[in-house]
N, C-alpha and C positions, 0 to 999 in steps of 0.2 A: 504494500500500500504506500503511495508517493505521499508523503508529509507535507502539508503546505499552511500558508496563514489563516485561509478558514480552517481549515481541521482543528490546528493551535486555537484557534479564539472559540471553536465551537466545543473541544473539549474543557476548554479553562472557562468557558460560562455554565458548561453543566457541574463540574466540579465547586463551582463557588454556587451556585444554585441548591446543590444537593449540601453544600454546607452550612448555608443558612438555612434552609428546612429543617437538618439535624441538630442546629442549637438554637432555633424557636422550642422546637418541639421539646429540647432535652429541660431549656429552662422552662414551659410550662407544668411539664411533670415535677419541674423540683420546687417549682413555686405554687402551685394551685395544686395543695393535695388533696382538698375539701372538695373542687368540682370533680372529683373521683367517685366521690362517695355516694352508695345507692340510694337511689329515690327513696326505697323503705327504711333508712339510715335516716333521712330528713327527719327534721320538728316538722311539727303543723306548723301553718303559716300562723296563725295564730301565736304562739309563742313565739314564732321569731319576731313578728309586732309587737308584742309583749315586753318582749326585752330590749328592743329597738327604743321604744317607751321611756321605760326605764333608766337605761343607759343614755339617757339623753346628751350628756353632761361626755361621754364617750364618741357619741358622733360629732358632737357640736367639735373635738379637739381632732377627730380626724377630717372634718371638712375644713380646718383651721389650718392646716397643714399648707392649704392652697384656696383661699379663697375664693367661689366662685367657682372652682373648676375640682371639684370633689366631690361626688354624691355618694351618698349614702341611703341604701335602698332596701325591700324583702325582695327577693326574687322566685318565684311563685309560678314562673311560668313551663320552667319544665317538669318539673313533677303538681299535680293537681293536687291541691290539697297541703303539701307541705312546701317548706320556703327554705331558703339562705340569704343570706346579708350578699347582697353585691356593693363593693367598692369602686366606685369608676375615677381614676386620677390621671390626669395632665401630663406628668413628667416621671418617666421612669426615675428618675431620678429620687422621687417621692414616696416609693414603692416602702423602702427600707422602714422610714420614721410611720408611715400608715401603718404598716406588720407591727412594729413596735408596738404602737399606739392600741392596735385591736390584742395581741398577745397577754399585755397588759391590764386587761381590762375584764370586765365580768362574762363579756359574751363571746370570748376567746372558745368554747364549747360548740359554738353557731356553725356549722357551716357557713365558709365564706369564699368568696370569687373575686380578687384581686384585677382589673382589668383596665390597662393602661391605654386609653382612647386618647 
């Protein structure tokens, strides 16, 4: 087979291709272990509201993080009936102190879905 500059550029864009899909994917496993967890695993959504409630004083310090661009949520939508806390943050870079901030805190128990939009 004759080598030439497409071959080069067409296997060195699958290779860097195939390498970021394997460290998306490695860091969502090692960071989302809770959207792992089975539907029949979930609270009702009811108690994750519950605690949501509760823990006010806990969301209020991880939407502080970033104001305006943190939400804090039940997510309810892929199992019926039961929920998890979705996180949605701005800058990777925020990921760390949010984790902290929810590890820390009462509702550390919750399923939770970290997602960096």
């Amino acid at each position: 087979m004759k080598v030439t500059k497409k071959t080069i550029v067409a296997t060195a864009s699958i290779t860097i291709i195939a390498g970021v899909c394997a460290y998306a994917v490695i860091g969502y496993l090692v960071t989302n272990p809770f959207d792992r967890v089975n539907c029949k695993d979930w609270p009702t959504r009811e108690t994750v509201d519950s605690a949501l409630r509760r823990n006010k004083a806990t969301v209020e310090a991880l939407e502080h993080v970033s104001p305006g661009l943190v939400t804090v949520y039940t997510d309810a939508d892929r199992c019926p009936g039961k929920g998890r806390i979705n996180v949605i943050y701005d800058s990777e870079s925020h990921r760390g102190r949010l984790q902290d901030i929810y590890n820390a805190s009462q509702l550390r128990d919750i399923p939770v879905r970290f997602m960096n939009m």
